[in-house]
C-alpha positions as CSV (number, residue, x, y, z in Angstrom):
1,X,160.4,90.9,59.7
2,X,157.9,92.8,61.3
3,X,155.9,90.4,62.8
4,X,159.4,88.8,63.7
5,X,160.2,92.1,65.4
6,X,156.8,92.1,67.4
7,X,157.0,88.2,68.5
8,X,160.5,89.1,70.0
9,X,159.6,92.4,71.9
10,X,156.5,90.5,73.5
11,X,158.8,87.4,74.4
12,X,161.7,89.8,75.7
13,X,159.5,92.6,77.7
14,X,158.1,89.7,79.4
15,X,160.9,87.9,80.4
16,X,162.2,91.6,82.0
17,X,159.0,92.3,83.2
18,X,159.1,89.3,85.6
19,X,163.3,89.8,86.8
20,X,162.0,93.4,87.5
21,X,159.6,92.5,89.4
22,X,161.0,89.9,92.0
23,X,163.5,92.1,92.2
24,X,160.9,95.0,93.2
25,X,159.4,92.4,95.1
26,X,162.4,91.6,97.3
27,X,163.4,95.4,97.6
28,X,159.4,95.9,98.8
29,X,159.7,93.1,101.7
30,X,162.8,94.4,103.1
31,X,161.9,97.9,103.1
32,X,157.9,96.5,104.9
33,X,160.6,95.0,107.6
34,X,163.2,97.5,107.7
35,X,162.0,101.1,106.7
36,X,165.3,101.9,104.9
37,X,164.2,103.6,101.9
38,X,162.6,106.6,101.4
39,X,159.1,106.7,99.6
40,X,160.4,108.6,96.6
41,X,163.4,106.5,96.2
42,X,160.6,103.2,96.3
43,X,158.1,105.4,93.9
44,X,161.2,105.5,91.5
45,X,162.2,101.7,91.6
46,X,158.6,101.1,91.0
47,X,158.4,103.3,88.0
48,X,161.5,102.1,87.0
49,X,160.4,98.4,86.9
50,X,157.6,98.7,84.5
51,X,159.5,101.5,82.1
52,X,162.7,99.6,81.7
53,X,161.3,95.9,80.6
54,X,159.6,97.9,77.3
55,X,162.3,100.5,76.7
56,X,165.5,97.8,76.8
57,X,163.6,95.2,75.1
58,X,163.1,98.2,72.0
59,X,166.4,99.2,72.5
60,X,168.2,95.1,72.1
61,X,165.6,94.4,68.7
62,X,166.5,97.6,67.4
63,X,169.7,97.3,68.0
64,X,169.6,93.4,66.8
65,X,167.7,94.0,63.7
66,X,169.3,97.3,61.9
67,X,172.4,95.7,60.6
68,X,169.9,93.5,58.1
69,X,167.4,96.8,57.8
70,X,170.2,98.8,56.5
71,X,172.5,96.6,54.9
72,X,171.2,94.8,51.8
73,X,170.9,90.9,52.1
74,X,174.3,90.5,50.1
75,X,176.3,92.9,52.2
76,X,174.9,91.4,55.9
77,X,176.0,88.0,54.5
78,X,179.5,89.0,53.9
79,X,179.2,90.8,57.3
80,X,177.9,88.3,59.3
81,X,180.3,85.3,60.0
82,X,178.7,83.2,62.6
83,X,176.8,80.7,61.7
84,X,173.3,80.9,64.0
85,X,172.5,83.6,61.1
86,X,169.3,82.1,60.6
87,X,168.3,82.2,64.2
88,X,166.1,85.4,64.6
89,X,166.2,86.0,68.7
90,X,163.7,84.3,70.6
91,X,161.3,83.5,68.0
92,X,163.5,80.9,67.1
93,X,163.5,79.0,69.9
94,X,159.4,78.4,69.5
95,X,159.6,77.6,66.2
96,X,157.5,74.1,66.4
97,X,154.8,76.2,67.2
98,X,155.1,78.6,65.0
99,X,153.1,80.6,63.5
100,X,150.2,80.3,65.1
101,X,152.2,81.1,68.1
102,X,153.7,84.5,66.2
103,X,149.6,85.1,65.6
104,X,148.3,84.7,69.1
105,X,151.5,86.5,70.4
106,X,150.3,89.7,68.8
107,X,146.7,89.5,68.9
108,X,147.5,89.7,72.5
109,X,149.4,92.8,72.1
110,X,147.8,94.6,70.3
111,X,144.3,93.7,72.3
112,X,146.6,94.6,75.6
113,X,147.8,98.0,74.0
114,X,143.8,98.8,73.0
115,X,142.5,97.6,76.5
116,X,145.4,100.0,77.8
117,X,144.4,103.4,75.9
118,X,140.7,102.5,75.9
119,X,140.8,102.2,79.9
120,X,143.0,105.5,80.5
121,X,140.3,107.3,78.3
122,X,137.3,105.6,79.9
123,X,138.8,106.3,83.5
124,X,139.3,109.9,82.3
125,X,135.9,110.4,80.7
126,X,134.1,108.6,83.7
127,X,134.9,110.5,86.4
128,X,132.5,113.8,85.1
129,X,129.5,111.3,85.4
130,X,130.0,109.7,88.1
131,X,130.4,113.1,90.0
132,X,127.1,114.0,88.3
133,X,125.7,110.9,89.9
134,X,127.5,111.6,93.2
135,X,125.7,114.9,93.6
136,X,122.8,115.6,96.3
137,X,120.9,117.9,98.1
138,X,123.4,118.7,100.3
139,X,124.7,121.2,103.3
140,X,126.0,124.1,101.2
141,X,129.4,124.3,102.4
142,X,130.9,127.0,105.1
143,X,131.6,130.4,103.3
144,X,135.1,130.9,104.8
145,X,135.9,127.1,103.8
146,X,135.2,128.3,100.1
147,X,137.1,131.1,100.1
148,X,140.5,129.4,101.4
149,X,140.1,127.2,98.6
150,X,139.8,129.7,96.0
151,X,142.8,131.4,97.8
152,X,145.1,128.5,97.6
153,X,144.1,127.2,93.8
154,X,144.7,131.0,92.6
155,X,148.3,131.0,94.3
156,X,149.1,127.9,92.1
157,X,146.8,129.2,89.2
158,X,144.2,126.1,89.5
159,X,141.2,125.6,88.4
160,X,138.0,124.6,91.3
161,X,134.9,121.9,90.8
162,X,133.0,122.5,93.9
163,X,130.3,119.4,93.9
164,X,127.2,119.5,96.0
165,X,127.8,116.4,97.4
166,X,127.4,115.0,101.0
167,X,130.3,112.5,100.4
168,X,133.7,113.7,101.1
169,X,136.1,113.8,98.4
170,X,139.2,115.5,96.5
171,X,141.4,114.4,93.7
172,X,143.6,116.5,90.9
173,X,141.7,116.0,87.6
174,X,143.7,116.5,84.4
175,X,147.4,115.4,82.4
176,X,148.8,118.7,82.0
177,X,146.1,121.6,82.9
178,X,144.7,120.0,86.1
179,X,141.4,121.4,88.3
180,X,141.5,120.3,92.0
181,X,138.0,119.2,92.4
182,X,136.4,119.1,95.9
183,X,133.1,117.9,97.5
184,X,131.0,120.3,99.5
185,X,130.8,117.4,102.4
186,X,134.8,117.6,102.3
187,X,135.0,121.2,103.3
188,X,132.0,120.5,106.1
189,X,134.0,117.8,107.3
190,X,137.4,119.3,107.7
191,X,138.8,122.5,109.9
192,X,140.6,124.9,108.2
193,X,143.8,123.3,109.1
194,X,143.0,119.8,108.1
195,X,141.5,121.3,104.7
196,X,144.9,123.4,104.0
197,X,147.0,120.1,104.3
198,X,144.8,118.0,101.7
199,X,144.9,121.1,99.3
200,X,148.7,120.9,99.3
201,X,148.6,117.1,99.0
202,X,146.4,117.7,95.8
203,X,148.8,120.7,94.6
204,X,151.4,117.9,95.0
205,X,150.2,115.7,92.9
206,X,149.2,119.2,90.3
207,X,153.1,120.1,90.6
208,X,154.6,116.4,90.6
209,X,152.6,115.2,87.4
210,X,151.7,112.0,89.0
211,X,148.1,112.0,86.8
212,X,150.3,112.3,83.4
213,X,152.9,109.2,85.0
214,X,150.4,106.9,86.0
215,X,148.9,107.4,82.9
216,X,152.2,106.9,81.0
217,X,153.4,103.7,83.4
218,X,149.4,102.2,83.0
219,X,149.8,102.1,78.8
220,X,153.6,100.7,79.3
221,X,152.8,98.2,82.3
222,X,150.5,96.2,79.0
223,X,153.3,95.8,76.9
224,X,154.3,92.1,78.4
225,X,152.2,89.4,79.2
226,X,153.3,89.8,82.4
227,X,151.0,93.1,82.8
228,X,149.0,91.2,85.9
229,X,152.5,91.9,87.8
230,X,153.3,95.3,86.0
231,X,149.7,96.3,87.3
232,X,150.4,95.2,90.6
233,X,153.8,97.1,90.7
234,X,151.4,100.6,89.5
235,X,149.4,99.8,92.9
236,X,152.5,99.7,94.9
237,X,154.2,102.7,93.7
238,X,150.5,105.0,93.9
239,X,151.0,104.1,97.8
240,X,154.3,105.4,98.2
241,X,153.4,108.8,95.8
242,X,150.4,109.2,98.2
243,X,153.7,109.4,101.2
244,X,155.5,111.1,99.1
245,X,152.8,114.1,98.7
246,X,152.0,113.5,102.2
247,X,155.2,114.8,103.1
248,X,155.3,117.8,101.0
249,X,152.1,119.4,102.5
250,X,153.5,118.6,106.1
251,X,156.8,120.8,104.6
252,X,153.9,123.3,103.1
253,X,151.8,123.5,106.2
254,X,154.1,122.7,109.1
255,X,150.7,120.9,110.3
256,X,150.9,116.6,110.6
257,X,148.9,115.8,113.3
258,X,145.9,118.0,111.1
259,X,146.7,116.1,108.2
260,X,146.6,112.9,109.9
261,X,143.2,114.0,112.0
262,X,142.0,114.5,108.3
263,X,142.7,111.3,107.1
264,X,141.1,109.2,109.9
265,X,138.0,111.5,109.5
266,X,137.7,110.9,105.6
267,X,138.1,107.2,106.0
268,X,135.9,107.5,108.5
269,X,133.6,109.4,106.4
270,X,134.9,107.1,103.6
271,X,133.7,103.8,104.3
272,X,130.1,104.6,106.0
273,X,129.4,105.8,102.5
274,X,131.0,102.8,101.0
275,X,128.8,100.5,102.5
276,X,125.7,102.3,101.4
277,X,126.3,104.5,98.0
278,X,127.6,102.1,94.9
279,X,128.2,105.0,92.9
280,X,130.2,106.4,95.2
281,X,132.1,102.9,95.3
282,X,132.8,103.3,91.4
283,X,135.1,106.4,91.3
284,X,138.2,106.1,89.1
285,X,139.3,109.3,89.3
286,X,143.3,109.8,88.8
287,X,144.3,111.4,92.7
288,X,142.5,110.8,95.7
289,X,143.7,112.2,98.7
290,X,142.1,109.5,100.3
291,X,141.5,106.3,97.9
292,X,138.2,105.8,96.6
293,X,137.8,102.3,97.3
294,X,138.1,100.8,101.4
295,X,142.4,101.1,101.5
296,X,144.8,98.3,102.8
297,X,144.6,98.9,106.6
298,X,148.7,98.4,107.2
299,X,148.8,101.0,104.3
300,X,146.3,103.1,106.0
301,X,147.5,102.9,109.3
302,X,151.6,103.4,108.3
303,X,150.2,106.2,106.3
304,X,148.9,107.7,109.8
305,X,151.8,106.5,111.8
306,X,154.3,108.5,109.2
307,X,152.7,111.8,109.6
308,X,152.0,111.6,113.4
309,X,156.0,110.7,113.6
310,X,156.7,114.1,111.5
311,X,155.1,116.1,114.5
312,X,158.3,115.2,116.9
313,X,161.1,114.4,113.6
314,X,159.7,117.7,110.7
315,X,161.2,116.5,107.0
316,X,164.0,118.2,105.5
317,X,163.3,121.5,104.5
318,X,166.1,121.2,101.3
319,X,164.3,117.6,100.2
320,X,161.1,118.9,99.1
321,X,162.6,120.7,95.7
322,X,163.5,116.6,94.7
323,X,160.0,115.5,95.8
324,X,158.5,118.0,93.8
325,X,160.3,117.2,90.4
326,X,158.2,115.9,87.7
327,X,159.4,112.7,85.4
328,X,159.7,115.3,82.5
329,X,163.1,115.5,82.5
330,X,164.0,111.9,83.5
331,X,161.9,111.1,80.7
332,X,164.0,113.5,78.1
333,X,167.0,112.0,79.7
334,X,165.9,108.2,78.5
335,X,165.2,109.5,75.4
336,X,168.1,110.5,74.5
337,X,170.3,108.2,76.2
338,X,168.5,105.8,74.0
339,X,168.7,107.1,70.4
340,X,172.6,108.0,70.8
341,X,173.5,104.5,72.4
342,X,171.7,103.3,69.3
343,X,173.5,105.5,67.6
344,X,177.1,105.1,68.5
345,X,176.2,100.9,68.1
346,X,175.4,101.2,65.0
347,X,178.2,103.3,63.7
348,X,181.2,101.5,65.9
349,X,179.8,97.8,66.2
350,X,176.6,97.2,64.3
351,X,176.7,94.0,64.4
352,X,177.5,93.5,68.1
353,X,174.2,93.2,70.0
354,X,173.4,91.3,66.6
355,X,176.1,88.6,67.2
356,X,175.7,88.8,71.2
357,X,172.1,87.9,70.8
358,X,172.1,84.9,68.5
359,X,175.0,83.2,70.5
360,X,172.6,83.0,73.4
361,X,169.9,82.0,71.2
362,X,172.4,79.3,70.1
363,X,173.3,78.2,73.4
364,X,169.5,77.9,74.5
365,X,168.8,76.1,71.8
């Protein structure tokens, strides 16, 4: 039963995975036309398409299956009147290549679910190195610079890594206690101004919990075999947090044009040392202000365009409370949603999803 159970989730989550995406997909082309949807509103259709392939798949084998876990095999007999009882799901419909199918099915998720926890930790592990590599002899940075940082990370009760380093760089580093970690060439590089509006992009990120939901949506985009497009919708919605943060230091700092100035300077900065520094080139650290790797240039330059157009048109003033909100409670939400659904199906129609289920089996077969 349980590798029955396992087979079916794989098969399912897949088969989700790729309807969420085109449909992500065609949402993504008309909004690259027609700018009609805010970033968060994109973020959340993002998230949503690689948490709900997973989370319904659970929710239709659990709901499937517990009639014959909790009945005995006498009283689901007597209970069950149709007669596809002995198709189970969508393993069924494989069976001539069963079960070395069933076998290679979960090898592959299970080596997808270790590749996915032993590349979050790895990513998270990597980055203290790699700064340690990263650091030079470099220009100590300017005195007042320093002290404006230490001002606005003890408003918000962060944590500072300062690194010697010539090559400009800042990211939020942590799940839940987070340190805003700078680069002595990024406080050199930027005026007071232009270094305000990246600290509130990073204090964003801090107050948002993106590190802890990219982290979350990387171990649930593995759960299909259609990861390759689950990864590829994580890319997608890290653009539009990186707006989304954008906006809330413009609401912070009442300064666009100085965050855009800082962006085209860091890229500038950016891909000089690209081109000549591979360690630099190897950072996987979880929030960049600006990427780590040489961005998408219509990303780049939209990026740019966005916060030079919130100079003449500011953002709402009441919208920045909803981009602030963390998944926390979204999350809770699901959560219970999903046990009393289960719930209330197994006490008023247990065998519904059951019967539902095999019928299309039936029919496909």
């Amino acid at each position: 039963m349980f590798i029955t159970f396992i087979e079916n989730f794989v098969y399912l989550s897949t088969m989700l995975a790729v309807l969420c995406f085109a449909f992500a997909w065609s949402i993504r082309q008309l909004s690259l036309h027609k700018s009609f949807l805010h970033p968060l509103t994109l973020s959340r259709l993002y998230a949503a398409a690689i948490l709900l392939p997973p989370v319904f798949a659970m929710w239709i084998l659990i709901a499937a299956f517990l009639p014959e876990w909790r009945l005995n095999p006498e009283a689901f007999k007597a209970a069950h009147s149709l007669p596809a009882h002995n198709l189970h799901l969508l393993s069924e419909v494989t069976a001539s290549l069963e079960p070395n199918l069933a076998y290679l099915t979960i090898c592959c998720a299970l080596c997808a679910a270790l590749f996915a926890v032993w590349s979050g930790v790895r990513s998270y592990l990597k980055v203290g190195g790699l700064i340690e590599r990263l650091t030079m002899n470099a220009t100590p940075p300017p005195p007042p610079q320093v002290s404006l940082v230490e001002k606005v990370a003890a408003q918000y009760g962060l944590d500072v890594g300062l690194v010697m380093s010539d090559y400009p760089f800042s990211f939020v580093w942590g799940y839940w206690r987070s340190r805003i970690v700078l680069s002595s060439g990024l406080l050199s590089t930027l005026t007071p101004k232009e270094l305000l509006g990246v600290l509130e992009h990073e204090i964003a990120h801090h107050k948002r919990r993106d590190n802890l939901a990219k982290l979350s949506l990387s171990i649930l985009s593995y759960l299909s075999l259609a990861f390759p497009l689950s990864r590829l919708l994580l890319r997608w919605r890290a653009e539009q947090v990186e707006l989304v943060c954008d906006e809330i230091a413009v609401t912070e700092t009442a300064a666009p044009l100085e965050i855009a100035e800082a962006l085209v300077k860091l890229r500038r900065h950016t891909v000089t040392t690209l081109s000549q520094n591979r360690e630099a080139k190897s950072i996987a650290a979880p929030s960049f202000f600006m990427p780590h790797n040489e961005p998408d240039r219509k990303s780049f330059a939209w990026r740019v365009h966005r916060l030079i157009a919130f100079a003449d048109s500011p953002p709402l003033l009441g919208r920045v409370t909803s981009l602030l909100q963390a998944p926390g409670g979204t999350a809770i939400m699901l959560g219970i949603f999903f046990s009393l659904s289960l719930i209330s199906t197994s006490l008023y129609a247990p065998l519904a999803v059951h019967r539902v289920a095999e019928s299309i089996i039936h029919f496909i077969k």
